[in-house]
N, C-alpha and C positions, 0 to 999 in steps of 0.2 A: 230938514232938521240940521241944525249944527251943531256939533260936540263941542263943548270947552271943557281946558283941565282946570283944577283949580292950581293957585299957586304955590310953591313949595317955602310956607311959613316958618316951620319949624322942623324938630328929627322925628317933634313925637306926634306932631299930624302926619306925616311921611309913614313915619312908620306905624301908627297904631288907630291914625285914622281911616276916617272911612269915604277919603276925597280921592278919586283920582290923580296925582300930581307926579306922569313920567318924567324922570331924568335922562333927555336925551341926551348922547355922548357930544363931541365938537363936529360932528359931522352930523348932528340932528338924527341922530339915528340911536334904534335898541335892536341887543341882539334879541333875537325870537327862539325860543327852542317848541318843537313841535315835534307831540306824536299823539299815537293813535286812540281814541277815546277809550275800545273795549281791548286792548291789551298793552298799553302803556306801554308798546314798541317806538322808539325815536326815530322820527321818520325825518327828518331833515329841522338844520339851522337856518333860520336866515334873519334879516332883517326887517324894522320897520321903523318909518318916518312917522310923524305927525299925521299923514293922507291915509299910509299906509294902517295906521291904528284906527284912527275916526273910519275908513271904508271897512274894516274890520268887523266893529261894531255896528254900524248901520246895518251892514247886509249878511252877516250873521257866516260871513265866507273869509279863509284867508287872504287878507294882501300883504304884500314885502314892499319894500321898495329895493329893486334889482341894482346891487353896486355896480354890476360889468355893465349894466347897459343902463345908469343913471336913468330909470323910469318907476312909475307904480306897477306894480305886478300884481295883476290877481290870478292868483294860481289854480291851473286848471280851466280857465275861461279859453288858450287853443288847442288844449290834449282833452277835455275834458273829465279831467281829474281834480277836479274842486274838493276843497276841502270846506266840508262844515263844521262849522266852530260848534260843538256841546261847552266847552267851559275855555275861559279864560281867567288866566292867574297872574299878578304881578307879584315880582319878589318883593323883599321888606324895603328898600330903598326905592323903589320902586324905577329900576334901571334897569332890570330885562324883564320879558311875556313868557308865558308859556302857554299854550296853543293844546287843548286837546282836541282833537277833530279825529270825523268820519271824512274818509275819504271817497267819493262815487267813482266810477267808471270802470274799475279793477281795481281798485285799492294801492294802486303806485302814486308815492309823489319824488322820484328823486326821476329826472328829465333824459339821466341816463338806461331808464325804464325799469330801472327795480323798484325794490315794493319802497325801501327805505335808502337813504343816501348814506348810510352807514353801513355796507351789505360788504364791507371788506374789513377782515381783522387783520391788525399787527404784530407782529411777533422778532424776535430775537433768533437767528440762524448762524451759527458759526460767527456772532458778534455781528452782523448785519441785517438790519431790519428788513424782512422780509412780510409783504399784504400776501393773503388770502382771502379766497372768497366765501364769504358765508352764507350768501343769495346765490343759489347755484339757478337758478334762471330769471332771466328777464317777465316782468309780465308783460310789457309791451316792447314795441322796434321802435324806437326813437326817429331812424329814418323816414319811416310812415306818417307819424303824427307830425313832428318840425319841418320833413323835408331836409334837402342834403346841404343846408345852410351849416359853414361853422357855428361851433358853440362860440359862445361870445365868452364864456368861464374860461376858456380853453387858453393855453398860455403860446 
């Protein structure tokens, strides 16, 4: 099967229709925000191409397309922490996703092995921003599942 979007005619098929028609940025890309079906925790941002939405929709699982390491990514297919897609939303412009998913394997999708890539708040200390952690454990060892390969995110 091939997916096609329709094309972006107007504001008021964009916005009040009922075609598909994503705005991808200059880099062909939307950002994604994803979380959790049964408790609307934000489990990570990321992005998606054209491939990365069409495999999306075909196989009912998240794909990105990974900016550090320019490929498609489907998430979960080497830790086995797949995310299944229960619903999918486009905003009113239709220029970013929102991703509700089950996650399998132990319910982490952030690569650093918590549950979510949001698991550190910030805060103001003596006028310098100061993280804490809000995930006080790992579900999984990232070394186990990736191996002792640099993060490719990693600066």
């Amino acid at each position: 099967m091939t997916i096609g979007f329709a094309p972006r005619l107007s504001v008021e098929e964009v916005e009040d229709g009922c075609l598909l028609a994503p705005r991808f940025d200059a880099e062909g890309l939307l950002p994604c925000v994803t979380t959790d079906w049964s408790t609307g925790e934000v489990l990570m941002i990321g992005y998606m191409n054209k491939d990365a939405l069409v495999a999306t929709l075909e196989k009912n699982e998240a794909h990105y397309w990974s900016r550090a390491r320019r490929l498609l990514w489907h998430k979960g297919a080497k830790s086995g922490l797949r995310q299944k897609v229960k619903e999918i939303r486009i905003d009113d412009d239709q220029d970013a996703i929102w991703l509700r998913v089950e996650v399998s394997g132990g319910g982490a999708s952030c690569h650093v092995g918590y549950r979510s890539c949001f698991y550190r708040s910030v805060s103001l200390k003596a006028g310098e921003p100061v993280l804490a952690f809000e995930e006080q454990q790992k579900v999984f060892d990232p070394a186990a599942v990736y191996g002792d390969a640099p993060n490719p995110t990693q600066l």
